[in-house]
N, CA, C and O atoms as a Tinker XYZ file with bonds, in Angstrom:
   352  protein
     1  N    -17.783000  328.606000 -103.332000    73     2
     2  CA   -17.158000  327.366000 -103.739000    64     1     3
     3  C    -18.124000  326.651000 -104.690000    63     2     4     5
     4  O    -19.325000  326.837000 -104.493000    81     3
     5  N    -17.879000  326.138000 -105.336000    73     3     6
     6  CA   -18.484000  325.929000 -106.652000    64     5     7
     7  C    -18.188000  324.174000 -107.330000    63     6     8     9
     8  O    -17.142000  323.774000 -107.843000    81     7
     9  N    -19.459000  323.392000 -107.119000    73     7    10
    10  CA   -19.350000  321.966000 -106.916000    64     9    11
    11  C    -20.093000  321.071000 -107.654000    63    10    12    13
    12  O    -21.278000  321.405000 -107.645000    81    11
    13  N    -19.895000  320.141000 -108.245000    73    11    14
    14  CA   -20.657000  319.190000 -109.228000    64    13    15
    15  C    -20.654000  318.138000 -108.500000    63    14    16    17
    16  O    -19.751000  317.710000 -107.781000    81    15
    17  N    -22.356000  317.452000 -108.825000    73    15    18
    18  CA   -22.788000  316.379000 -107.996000    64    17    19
    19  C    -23.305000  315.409000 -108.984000    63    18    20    21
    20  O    -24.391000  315.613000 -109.527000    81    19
    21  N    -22.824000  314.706000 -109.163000    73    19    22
    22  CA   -23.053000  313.283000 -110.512000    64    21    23
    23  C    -24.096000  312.228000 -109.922000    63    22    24    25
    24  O    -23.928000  311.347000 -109.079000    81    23
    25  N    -25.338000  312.644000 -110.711000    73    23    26
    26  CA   -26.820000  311.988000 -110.265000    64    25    27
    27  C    -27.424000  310.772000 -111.159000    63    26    28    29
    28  O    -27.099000  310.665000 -112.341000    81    27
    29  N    -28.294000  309.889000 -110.554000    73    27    30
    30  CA   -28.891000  308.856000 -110.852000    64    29    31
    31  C    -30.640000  309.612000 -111.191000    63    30    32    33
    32  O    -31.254000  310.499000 -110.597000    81    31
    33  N    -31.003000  308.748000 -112.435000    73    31    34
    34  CA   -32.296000  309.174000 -112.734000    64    33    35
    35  C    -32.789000  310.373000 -113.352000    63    34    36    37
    36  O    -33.956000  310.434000 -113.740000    81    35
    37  N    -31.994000  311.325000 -113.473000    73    35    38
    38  CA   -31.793000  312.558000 -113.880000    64    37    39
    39  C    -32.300000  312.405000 -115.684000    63    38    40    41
    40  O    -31.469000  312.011000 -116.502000    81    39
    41  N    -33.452000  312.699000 -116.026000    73    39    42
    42  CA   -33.449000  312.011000 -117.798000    64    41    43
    43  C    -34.130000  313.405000 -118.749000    63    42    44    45
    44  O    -34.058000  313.320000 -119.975000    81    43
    45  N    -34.587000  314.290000 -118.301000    73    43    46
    46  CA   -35.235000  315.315000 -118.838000    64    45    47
    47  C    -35.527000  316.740000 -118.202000    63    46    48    49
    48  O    -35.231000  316.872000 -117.015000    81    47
    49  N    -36.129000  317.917000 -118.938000    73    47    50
    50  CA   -36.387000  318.823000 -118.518000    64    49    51
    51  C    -37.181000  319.051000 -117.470000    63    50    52    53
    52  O    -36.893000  320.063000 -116.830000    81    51
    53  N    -38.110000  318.412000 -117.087000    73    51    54
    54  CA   -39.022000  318.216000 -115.957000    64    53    55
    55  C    -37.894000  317.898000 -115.136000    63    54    56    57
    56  O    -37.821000  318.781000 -114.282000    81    55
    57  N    -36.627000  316.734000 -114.928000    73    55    58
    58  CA   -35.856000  316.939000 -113.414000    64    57    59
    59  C    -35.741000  317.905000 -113.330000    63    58    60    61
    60  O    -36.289000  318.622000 -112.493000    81    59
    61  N    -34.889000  318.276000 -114.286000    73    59    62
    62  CA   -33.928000  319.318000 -114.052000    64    61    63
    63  C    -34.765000  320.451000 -113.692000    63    62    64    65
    64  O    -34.073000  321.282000 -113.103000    81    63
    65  N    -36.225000  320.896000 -113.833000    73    63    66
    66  CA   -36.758000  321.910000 -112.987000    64    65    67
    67  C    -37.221000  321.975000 -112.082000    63    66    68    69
    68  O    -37.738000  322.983000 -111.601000    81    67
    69  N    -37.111000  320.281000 -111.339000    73    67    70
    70  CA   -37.735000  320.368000 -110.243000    64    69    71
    71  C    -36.719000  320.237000 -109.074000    63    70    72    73
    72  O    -36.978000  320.247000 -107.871000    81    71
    73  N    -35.483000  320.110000 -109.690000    73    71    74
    74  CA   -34.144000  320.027000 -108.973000    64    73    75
    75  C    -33.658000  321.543000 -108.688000    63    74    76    77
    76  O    -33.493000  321.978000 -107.548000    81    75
    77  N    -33.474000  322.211000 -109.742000    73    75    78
    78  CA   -32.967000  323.359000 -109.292000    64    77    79
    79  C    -33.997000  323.990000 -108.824000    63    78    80    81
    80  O    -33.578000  324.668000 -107.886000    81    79
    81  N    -35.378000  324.183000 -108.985000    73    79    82
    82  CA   -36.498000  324.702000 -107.713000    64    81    83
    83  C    -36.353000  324.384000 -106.807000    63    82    84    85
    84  O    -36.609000  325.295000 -106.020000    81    83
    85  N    -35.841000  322.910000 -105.998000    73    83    86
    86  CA   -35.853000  322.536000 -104.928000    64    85    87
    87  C    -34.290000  322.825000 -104.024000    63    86    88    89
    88  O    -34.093000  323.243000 -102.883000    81    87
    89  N    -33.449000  322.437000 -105.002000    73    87    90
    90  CA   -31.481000  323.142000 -104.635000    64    89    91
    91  C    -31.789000  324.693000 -104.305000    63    90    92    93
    92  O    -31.256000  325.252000 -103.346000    81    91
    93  N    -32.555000  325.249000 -105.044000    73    91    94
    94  CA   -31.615000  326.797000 -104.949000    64    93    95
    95  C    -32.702000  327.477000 -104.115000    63    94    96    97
    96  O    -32.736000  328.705000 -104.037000    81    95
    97  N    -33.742000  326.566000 -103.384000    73    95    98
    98  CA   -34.093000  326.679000 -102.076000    64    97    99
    99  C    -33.156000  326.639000 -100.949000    63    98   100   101
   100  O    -33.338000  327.552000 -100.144000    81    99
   101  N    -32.324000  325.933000 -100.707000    73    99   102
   102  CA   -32.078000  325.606000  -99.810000    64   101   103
   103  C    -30.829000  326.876000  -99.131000    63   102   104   105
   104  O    -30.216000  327.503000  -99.995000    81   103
   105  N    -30.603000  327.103000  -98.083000    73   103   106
   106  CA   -29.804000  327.730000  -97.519000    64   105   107
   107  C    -28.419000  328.028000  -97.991000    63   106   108   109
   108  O    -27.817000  326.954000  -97.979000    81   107
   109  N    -27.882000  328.681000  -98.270000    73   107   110
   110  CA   -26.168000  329.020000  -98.640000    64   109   111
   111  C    -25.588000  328.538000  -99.737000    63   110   112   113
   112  O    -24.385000  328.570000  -99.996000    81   111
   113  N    -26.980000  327.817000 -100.774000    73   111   114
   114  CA   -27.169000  327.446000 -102.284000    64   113   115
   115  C    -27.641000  328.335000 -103.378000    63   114   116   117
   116  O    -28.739000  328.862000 -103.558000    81   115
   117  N    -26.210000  328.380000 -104.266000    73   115   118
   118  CA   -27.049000  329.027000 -105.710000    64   117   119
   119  C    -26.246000  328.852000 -106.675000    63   118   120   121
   120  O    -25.220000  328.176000 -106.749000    81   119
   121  N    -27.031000  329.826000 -107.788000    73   119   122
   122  CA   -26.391000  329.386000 -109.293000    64   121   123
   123  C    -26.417000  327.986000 -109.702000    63   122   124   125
   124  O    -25.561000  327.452000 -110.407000    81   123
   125  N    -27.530000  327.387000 -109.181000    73   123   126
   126  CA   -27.705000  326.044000 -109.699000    64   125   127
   127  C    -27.816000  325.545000 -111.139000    63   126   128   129
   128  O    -28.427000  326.093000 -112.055000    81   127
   129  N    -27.151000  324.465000 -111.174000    73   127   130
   130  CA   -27.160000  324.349000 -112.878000    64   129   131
   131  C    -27.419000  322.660000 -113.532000    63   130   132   133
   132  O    -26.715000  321.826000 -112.964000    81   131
   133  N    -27.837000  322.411000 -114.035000    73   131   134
   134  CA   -28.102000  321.315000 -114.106000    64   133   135
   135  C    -27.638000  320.859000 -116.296000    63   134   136   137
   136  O    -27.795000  321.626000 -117.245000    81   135
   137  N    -27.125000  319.486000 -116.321000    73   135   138
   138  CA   -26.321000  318.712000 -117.739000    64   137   139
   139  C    -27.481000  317.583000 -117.709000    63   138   140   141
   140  O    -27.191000  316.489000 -117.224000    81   139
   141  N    -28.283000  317.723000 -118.019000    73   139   142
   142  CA   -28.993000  316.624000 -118.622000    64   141   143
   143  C    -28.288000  315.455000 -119.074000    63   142   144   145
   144  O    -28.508000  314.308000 -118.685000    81   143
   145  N    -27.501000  315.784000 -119.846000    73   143   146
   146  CA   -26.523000  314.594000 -121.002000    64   145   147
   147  C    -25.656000  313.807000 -119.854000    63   146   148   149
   148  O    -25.380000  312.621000 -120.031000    81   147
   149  N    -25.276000  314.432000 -118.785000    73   147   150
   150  CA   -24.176000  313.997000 -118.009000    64   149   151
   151  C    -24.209000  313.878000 -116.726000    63   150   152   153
   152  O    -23.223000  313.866000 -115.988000    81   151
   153  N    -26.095000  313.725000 -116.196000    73   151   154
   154  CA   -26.925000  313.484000 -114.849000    64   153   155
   155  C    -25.809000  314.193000 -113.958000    63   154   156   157
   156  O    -25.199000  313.509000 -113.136000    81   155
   157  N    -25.513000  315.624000 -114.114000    73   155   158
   158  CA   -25.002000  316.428000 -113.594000    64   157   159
   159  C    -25.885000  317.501000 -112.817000    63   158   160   161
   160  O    -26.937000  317.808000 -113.379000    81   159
   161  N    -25.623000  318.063000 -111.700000    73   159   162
   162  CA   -25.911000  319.162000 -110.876000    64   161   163
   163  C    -24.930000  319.851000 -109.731000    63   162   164   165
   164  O    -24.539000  319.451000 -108.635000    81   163
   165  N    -24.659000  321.361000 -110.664000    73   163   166
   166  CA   -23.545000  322.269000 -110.486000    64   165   167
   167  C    -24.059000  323.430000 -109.435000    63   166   168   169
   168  O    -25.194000  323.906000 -109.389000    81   167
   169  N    -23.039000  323.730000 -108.683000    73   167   170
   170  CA   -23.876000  324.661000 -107.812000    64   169   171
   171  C    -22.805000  325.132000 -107.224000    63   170   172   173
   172  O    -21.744000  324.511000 -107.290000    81   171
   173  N    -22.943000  326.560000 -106.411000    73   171   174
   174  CA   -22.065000  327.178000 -105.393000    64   173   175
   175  C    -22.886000  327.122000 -104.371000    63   174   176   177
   176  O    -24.106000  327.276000 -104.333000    81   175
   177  N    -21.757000  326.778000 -103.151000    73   175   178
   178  CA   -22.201000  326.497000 -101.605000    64   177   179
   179  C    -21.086000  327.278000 -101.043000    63   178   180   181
   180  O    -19.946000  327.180000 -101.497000    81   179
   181  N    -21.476000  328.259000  -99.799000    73   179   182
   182  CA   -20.943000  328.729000  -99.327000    64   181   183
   183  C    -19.605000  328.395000  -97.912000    63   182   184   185
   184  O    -18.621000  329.057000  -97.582000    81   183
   185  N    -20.272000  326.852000  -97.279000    73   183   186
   186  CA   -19.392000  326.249000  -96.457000    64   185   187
   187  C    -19.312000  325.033000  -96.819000    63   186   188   189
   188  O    -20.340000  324.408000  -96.563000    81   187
   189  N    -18.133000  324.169000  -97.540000    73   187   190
   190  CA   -18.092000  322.689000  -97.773000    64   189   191
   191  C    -18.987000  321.857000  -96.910000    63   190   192   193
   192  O    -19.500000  320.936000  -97.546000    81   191
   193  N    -19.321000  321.909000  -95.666000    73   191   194
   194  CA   -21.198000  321.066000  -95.399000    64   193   195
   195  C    -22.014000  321.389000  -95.972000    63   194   196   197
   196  O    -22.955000  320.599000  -95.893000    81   195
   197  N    -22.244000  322.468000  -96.760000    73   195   198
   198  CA   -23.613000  322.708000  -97.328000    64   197   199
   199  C    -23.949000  321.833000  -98.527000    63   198   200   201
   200  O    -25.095000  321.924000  -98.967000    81   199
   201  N    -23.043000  320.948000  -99.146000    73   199   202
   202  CA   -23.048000  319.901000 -100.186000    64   201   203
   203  C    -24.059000  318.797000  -99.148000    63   202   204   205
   204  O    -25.103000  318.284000  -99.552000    81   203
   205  N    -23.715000  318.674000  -98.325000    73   203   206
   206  CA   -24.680000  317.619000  -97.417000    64   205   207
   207  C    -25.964000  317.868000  -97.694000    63   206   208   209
   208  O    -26.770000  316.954000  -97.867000    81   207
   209  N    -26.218000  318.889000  -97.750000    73   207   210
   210  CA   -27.742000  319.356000  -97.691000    64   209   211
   211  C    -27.895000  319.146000  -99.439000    63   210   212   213
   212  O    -29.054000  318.840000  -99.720000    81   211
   213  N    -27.488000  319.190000  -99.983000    73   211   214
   214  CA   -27.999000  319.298000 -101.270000    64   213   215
   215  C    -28.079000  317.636000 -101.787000    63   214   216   217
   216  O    -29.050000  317.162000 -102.376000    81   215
   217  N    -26.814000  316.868000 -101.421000    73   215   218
   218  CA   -27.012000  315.451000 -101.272000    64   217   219
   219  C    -28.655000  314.948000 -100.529000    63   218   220   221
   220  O    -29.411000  314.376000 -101.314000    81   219
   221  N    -28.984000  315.086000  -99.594000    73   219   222
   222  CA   -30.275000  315.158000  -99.192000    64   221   223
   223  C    -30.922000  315.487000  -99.589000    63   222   224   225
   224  O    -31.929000  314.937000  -99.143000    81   223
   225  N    -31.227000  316.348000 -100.483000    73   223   226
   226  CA   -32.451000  316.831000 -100.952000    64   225   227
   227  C    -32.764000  315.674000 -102.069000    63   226   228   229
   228  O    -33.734000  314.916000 -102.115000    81   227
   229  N    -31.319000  315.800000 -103.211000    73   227   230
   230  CA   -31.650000  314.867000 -104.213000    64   229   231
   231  C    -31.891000  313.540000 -103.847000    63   230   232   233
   232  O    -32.695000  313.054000 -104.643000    81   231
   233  N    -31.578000  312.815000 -103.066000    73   231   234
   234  CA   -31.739000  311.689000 -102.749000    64   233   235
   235  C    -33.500000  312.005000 -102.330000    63   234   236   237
   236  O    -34.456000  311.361000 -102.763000    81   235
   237  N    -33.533000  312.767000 -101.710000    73   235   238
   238  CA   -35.095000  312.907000 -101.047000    64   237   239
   239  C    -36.299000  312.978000 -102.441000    63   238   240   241
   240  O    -37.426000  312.499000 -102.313000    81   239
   241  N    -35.901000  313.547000 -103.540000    73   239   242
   242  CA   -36.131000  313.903000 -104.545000    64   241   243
   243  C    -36.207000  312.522000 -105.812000    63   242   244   245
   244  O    -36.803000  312.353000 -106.876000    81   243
   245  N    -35.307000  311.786000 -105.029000    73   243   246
   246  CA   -34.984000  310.596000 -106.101000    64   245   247
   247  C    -34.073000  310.582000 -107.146000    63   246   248   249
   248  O    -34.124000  309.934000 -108.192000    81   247
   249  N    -33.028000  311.555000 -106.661000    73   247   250
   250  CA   -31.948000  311.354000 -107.653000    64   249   251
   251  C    -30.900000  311.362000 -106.518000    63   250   252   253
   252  O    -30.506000  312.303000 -105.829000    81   251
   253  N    -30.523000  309.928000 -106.512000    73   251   254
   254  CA   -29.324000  310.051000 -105.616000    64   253   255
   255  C    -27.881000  309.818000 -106.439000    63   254   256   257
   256  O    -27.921000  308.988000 -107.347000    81   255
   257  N    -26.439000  310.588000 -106.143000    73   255   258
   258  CA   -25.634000  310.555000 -106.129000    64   257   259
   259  C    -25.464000  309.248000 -106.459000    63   258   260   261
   260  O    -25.865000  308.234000 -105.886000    81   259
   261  N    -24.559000  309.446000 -107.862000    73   259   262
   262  CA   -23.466000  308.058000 -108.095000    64   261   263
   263  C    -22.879000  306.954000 -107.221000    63   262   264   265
   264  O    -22.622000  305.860000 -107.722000    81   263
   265  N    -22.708000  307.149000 -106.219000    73   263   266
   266  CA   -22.021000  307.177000 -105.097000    64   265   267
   267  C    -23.460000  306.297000 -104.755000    63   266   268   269
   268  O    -23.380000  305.137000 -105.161000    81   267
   269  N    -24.525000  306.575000 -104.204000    73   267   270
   270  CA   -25.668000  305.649000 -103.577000    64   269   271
   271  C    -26.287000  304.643000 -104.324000    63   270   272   273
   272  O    -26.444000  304.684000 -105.545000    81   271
   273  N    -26.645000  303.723000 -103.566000    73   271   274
   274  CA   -27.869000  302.901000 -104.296000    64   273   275
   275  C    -28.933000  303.347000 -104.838000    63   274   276   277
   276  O    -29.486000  304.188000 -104.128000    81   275
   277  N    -29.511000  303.106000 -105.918000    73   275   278
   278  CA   -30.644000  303.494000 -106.495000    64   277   279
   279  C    -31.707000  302.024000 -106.367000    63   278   280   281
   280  O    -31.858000  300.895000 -106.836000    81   279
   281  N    -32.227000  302.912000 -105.454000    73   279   282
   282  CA   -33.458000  301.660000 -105.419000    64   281   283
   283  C    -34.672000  302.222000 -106.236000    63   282   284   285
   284  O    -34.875000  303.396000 -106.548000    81   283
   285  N    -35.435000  301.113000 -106.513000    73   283   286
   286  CA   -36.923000  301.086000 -106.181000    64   285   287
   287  C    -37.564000  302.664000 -106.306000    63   286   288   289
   288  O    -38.023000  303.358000 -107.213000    81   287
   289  N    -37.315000  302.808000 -104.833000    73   287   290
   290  CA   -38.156000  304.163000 -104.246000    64   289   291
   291  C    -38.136000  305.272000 -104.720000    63   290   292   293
   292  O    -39.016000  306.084000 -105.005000    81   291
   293  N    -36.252000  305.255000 -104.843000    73   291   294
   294  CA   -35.705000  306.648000 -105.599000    64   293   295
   295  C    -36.147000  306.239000 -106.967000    63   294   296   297
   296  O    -35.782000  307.108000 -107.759000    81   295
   297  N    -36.662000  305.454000 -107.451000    73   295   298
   298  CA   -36.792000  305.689000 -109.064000    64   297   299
   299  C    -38.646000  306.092000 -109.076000    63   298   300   301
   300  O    -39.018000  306.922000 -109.904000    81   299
   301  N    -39.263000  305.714000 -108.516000    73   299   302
   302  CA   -40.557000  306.105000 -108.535000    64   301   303
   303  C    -40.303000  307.695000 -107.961000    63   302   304   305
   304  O    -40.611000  308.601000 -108.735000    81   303
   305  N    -39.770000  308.041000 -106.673000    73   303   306
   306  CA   -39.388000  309.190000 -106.151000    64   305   307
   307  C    -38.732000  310.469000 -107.528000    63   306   308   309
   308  O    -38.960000  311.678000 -107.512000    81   307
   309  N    -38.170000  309.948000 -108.258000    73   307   310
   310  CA   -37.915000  310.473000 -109.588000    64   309   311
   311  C    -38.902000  310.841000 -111.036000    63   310   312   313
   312  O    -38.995000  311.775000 -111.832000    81   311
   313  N    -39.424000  309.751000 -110.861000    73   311   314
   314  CA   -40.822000  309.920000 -111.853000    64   313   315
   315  C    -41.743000  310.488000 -111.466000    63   314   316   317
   316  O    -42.603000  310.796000 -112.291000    81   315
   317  N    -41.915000  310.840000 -110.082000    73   315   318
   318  CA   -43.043000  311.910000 -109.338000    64   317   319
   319  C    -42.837000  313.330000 -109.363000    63   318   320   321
   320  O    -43.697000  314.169000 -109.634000    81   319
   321  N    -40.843000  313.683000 -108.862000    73   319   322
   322  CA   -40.266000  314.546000 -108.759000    64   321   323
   323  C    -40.768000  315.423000 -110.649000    63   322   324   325
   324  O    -41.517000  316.325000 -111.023000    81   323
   325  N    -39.866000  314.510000 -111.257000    73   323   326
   326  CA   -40.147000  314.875000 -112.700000    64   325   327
   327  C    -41.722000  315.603000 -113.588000    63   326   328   329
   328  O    -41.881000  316.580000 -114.320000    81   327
   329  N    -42.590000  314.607000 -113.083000    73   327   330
   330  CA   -43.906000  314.889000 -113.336000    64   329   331
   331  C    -43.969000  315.846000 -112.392000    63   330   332   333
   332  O    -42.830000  316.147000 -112.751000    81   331
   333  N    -44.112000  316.325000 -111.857000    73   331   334
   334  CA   -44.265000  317.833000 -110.751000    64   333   335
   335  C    -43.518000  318.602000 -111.309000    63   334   336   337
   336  O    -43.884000  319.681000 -110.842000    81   335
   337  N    -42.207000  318.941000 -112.422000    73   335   338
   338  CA   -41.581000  319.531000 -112.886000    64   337   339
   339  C    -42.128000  319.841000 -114.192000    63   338   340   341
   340  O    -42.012000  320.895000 -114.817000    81   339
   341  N    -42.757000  318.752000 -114.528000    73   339   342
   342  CA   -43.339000  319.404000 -115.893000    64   341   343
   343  C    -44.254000  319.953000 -115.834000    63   342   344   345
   344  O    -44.380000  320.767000 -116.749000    81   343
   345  N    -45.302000  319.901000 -114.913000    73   343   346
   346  CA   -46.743000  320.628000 -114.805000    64   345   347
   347  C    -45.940000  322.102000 -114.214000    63   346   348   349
   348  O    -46.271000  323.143000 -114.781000    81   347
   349  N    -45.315000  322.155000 -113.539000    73   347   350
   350  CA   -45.556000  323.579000 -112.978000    64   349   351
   351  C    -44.786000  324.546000 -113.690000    63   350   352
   352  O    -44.851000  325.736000 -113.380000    81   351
């Protein structure tokens, strides 16, 4: 099943590699894909809960879903995420 998740903070190549390193970790996740232009992240999950888990991560990550508040935390949580994406 195959699902798009519309993200906050999302601004460059550094997210986007530290997002799909961290998504297509996760259990019954892949083909992760990430739209820069359109703070998009595309993915197949094998049981409709497994979107939960990927909601969690990004939020954990600092890019939370359209849908959440963007505080503070998640935006520093984003500029850390990011900078860890570009070094590695």
């Amino acid at each position: 099943m195959r699902t798009t998740i519309r993200v906050q903070n999302l601004k460059c190549g550094g997210c986007a590699k530290t997002i799909t390193s961290h998504i297509s970790k996760l259990e019954n996740i892949s083909s992760v894909e990430i739209d820069i232009n359109h703070g998009a992240v595309t993915f197949c999950m094998i049981h409709p809960n497994d979107g939960e888990a990927v909601l969690t991560k990004l939020k954990d990550l600092g890019y939370p879903s359209i849908n959440e508040g963007n505080t503070m935390i998640s935006k520093v949580k984003s500029y850390v995420s990011c900078a860890s994406g570009k070094i590695s």
